[in-house]
N, C-alpha and C positions, 0 to 999 in steps of 0.2 A: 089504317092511316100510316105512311111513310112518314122518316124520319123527313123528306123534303118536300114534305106537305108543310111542315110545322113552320112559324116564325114568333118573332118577340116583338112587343111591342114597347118603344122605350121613352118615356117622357125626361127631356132635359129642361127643368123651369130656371130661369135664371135672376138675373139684377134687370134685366130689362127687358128680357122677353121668354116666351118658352118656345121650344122646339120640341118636334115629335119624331119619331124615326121608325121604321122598318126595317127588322132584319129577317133576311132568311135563316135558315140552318146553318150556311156555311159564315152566317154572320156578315153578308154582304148588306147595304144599305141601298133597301129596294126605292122607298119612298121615303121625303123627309117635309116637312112644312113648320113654320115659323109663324108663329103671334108675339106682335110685342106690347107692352103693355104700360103707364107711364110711370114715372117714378116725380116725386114733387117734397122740393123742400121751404115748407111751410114756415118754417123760419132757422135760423143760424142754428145748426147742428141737429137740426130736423129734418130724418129722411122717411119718408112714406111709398108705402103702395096700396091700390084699393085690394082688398083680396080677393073679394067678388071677384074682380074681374081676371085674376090669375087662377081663381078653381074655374070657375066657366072658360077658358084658355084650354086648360086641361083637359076637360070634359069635352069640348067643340073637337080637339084635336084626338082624344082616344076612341070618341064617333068613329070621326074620318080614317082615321088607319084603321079601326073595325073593319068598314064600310070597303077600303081599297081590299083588304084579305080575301073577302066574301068574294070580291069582283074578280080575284084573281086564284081563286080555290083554293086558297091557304090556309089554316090553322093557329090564327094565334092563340098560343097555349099559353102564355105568361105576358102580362106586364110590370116593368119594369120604373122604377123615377127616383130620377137624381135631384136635387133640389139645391138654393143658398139658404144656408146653412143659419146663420146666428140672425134671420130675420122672425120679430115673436109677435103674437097676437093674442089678443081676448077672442073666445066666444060663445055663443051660448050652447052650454051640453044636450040638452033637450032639440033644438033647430038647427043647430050648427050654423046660425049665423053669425056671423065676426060681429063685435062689440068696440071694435076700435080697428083703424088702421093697422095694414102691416105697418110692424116698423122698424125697419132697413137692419141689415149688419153695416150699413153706412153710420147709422143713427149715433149720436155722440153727446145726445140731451142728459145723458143718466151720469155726467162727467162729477158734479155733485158729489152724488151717491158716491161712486166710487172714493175719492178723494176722501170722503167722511171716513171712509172702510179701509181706507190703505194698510194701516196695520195690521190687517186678517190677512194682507195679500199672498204670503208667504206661504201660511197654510192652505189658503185655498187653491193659491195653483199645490199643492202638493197632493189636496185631496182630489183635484179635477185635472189635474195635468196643464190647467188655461190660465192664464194672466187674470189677475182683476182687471177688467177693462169695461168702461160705458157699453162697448160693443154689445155684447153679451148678456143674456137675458133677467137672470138675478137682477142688476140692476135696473135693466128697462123698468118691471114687473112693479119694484118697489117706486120708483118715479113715477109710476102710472097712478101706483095708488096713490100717495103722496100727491098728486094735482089733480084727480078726480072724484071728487067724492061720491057722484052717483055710480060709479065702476068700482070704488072700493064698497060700495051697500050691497054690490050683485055679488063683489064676489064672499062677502060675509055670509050672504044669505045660499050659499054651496051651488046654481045652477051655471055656473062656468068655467069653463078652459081656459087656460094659460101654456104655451107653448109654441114651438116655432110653426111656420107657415107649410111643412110638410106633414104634422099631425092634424092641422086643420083641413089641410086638402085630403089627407086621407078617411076622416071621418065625410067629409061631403061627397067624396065619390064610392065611400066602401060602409057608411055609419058605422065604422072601427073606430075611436080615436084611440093610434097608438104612436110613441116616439119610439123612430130607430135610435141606435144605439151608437151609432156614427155621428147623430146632431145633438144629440141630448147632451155628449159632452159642451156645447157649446152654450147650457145653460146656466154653467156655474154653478150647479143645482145636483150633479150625480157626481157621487162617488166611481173615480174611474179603477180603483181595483177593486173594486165589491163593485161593480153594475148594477147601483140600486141610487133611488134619492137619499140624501144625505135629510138628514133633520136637522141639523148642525149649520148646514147651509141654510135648508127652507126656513128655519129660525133669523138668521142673520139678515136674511131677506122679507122677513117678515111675510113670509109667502105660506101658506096652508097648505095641507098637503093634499088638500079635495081638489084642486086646481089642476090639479099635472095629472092627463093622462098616462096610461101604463106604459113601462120602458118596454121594446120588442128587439131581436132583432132586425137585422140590419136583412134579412132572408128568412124569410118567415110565410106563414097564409096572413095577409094582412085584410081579407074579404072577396066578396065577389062584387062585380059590379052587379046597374041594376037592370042596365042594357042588354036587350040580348045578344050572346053573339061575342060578348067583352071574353077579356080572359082576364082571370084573377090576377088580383095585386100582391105579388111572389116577392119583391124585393123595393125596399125604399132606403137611400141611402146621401148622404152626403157629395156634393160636384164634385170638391176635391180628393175626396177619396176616389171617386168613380174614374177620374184622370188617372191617377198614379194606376187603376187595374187595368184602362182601356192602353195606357204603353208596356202592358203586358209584364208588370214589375211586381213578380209573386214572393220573390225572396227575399230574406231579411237584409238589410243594406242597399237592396234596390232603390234608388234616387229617381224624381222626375220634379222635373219644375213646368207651369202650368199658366201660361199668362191670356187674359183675357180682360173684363173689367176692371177684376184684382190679379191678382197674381200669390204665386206660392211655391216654396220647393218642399218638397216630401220624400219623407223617407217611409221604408217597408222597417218597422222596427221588430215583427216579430209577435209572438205569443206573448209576450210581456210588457207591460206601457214603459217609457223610457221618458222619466219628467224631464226636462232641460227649464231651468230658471229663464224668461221672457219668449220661450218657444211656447206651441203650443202640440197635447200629446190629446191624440184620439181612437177610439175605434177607428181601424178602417172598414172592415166590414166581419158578419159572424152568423150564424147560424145557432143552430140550439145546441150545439155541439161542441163548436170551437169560437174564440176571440183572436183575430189579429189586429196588432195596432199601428199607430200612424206616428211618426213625429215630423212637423209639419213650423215652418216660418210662413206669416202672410205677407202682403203688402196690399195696403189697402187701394193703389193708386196706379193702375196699368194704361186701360186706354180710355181712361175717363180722365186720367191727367192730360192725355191732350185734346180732348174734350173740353178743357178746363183752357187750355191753350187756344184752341180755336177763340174762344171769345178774346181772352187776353187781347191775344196778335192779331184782333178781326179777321182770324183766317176764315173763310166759308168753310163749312163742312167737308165737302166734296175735293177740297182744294188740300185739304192737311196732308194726307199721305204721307203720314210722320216718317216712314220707315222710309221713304227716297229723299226725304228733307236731312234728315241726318248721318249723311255720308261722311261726312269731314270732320272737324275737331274744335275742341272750343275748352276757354279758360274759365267758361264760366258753371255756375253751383244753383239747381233748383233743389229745393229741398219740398215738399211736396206735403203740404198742409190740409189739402183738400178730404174730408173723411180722416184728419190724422195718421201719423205713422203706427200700424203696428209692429211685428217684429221687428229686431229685437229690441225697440224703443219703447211701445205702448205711450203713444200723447196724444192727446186729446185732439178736436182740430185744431185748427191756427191758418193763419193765412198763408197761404204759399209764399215762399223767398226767394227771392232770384239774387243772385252775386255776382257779383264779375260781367254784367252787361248793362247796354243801357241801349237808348233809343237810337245811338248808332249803329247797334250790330244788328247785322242781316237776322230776320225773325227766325232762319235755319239754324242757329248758333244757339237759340231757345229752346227749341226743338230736341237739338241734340244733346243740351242740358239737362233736359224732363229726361230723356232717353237715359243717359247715364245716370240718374239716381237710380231707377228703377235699376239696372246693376248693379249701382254700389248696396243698394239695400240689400240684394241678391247677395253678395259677397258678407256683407256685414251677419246675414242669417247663417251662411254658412260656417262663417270665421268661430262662430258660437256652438255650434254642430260639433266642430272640431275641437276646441279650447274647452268647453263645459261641457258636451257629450261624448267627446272622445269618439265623433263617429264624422271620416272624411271622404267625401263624396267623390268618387273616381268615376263611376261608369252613369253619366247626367244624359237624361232625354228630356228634350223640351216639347210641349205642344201649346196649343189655343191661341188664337186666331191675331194677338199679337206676338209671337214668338217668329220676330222678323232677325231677315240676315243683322243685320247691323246690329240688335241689341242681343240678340247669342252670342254673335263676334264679340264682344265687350265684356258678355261676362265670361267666358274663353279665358281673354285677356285678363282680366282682374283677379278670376281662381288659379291660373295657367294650369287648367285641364281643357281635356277634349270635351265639348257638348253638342250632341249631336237633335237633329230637329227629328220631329217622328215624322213617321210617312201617314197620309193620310191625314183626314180632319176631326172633328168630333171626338175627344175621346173620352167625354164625359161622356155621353150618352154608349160610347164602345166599350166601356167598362162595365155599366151597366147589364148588357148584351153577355158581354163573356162570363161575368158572374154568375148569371141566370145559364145560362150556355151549359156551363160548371155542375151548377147546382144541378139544376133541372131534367138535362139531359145526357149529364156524366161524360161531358167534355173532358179529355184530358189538361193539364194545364202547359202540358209541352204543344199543346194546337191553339191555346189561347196565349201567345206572347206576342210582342211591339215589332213592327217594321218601324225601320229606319229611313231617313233622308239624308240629309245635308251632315257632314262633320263639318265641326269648329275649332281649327286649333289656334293655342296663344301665339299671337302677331302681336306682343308689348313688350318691349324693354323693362327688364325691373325699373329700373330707375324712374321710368314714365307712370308703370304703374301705383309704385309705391307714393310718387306726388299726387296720383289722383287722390288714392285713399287719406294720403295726409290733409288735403286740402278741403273735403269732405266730413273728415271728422273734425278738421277744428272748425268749420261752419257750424256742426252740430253741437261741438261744443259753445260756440257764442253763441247760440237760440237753448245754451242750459238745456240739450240732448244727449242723452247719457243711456247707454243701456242699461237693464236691469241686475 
């Protein structure tokens, strides 16, 4: 067998659908197809997925690229999957069937819990690198049990799982149940410089420690499938980590920001976690050998804030085209409620706020308001980067699928640095690919780096910009928004 026999197979599951991908050797994307899958909130600050129907997603879709290889005399030797990250579930250890909804890194039910805990917040981001926040699994876990008592008898009685929606799909498609080490931070639950669970936490959470499958690597043998023909599950790792590899950003201080449903900028921080107080610090990916880590601002509100918009402004769907809608400029302040601000604010939801407009201004002035929060938050993670990590982002690539001219331009203008867009699409599931690529078949990493597209540079007068920011933060200061 030739090395251009071989390909990778890469599952990207997401917030609302998963995608599958094909790569050859040279890491071209032969074949790709799309399942989406629904997302439903069952009441105010309740977000769900079935999980059924995202492991069967998986599985219909790692078929089918099997199935294209064979047609096309190829060799997939590895697959690969990226997943969202801080979504957690029950299920049973023995059948692997889910005991409860996923339920969302939207999800904001656990807001309680947290609020009770706030005094631990300090040490815990310091033991896990992650904010106290609802988001996050610790608190789901303990909300869960706390309003079900038939879920808290099963899970007394030792035959169930507890963890995110990548350890579930991986025991259903491989009978492995193990967490990488790239999501696991996101359960509030591992110690991030000892890579192990904390007891300290699992106490605090009242959580047992029968519940949590084993921590793994982020590149590891995570099983064989049971199909024939499958190739083994070599790497499972977190989206946002998988973004920042597929823009080819291997060295420490390497920056990429990453917008899609949510949004996020990321840093390559290195062999060593970098806590920053209301950031958040992870694995990015590791082998049995080495750890490199992440530090990382979210935003939980990208294109599902004008998702959010479309009903608003009775815009139809097909008609938003946020990114031709917001050409122009506007005095007005959305501030973006919808799933809560995370970085560097961490609040709860709340209702979205609009300022400075009313039923006179053209609906594109709305538009372009949602648009500019999402840079000022950009700006506001970054300003914290700098001021409390001492770490300032000069060489910025942006990808996913909302990383439009107008809202790069802006944040341009807001950082006054150059940001440039990547070339190409996907690069959560590209990341994936190059990892594996890496590992697998000792790709070097000078052949696994980011093409480029579009450069950004600052078109703002300080003076214009500095009124944006002012005008921004004292909004945030009247709705009592405060960083951490």
């Amino acid at each position: 067998m030739s090395m251009s026999d071989e390909a990778l197979i890469v599952i990207d599951q997401g917030t609302s659908s998963t995608k599958a991908f094909l790569f050859d050797s040279d890491l071209q994307p032969l074949y790709s197809k799309k399942v989406n899958h629904a997302v439903s909130r069952p009441k105010p600050r309740w977000v769900e997925s079935d999980p059924s129907d995202i492991v069967h997603a998986c599985q219909s879709l790692i078929s089918e690229l099997t199935r294209v290889c064979s047609s096309e005399s190829l060799i997939p030797s590895a697959l690969g999957m990226a997943f969202q990250r801080s979504t957690f579930l029950f299920w049973d250890k023995t059948t692997a069937e889910p005991l409860s909804p996923a339920i969302s890194w939207q999800d904001t039910r656990a807001g309680q819990i947290t609020d009770a805990l706030k005094d631990h917040g300090e040490w815990i981001q310091q033991t896990t690198g992650i904010p106290l926040s609802p988001h996050f699994g610790g608190p789901k876990f303990l909300f869960s049990l706390q309003n079900d008592a038939d879920l808290a008898s099963r899970v007394r009685a030792g035959n169930v799982f507890y963890g995110p929606l990548s350890a579930f799909v991986t025991q259903r498609i491989t009978g492995q149940a193990l967490i990488d080490e790239s999501i696991a931070g996101r359960s509030l639950l591992m110690n991030l410089h000892k890579l192990e669970w904390s007891q300290r936490l699992m106490d605090l959470f009242e959580l047992p420690g029968h519940v949590l499958p084993p921590l793994s690597p982020t590149l590891t043998d995570f099983g064989s499938l049971a199909e024939v023909g499958s190739p083994p599950l070599k790497c499972v790792m977190g989206d946002q980590q998988a973004s920042l590899i597929g823009q080819g950003r291997w060295k420490v201080g390497d920056a990429a920001m990453n917008f899609g449903t949510s949004g996020s900028v990321l840093v390559n921080s290195g062999r060593e976690p970098v806590v920053v107080p209301s950031l958040l610090s992870n694995v990015l990916y590791s082998d049995e050998n080495s750890h490199h880590f992440l530090l990382e601002g979210t935003i939980n509100s990208v294109s599902s804030l004008f998702k959010w918009l479309e009903d608003y402004l009775t815009i139809p769907h097909e008609d938003m085209k946020w990114y031709e809608r917001c050409g122009g400029s506007t005095k007005g302040i959305v501030i973006p409620g919808i799933n809560g601000i995370s970085a560097p604010y961490w609040t709860g939801e709340f209702e979205t706020v609009i300022l400075g407009l009313g039923e006179s201004d053209h609906p594109d002035h709305f538009v372009r308001a949602a648009m500019e929060s999402i840079g000022l938050l950009v700006h506001d993670i970054c300003d914290v980067m700098d001021n409390k990590g001492g770490i300032r982002l000069e060489d910025i690539v942006a990808s996913g699928g909302s990383s439009r001219q107008p809202l790069l331009q802006f944040i341009a203008d807001l950082l006054g640095r150059n940001v440039w867009s990547s070339a190409g699409k996907d690069m959560t599931a590209l990341g994936v690919a190059k990892l594996m690529a890496h590992h697998e078949w000792g790709k070097p990493l000078t052949e696994l780096m980011g093409d480029r597209d579009e450069k950004f540079s600052p078109d703002l007068d300080t003076k214009e910009r500095l009124e944006k920011v002012s005008a921004w933060r004292d909004a945030l200061r009247k709705l009592d928004i405060t960083d951490r």
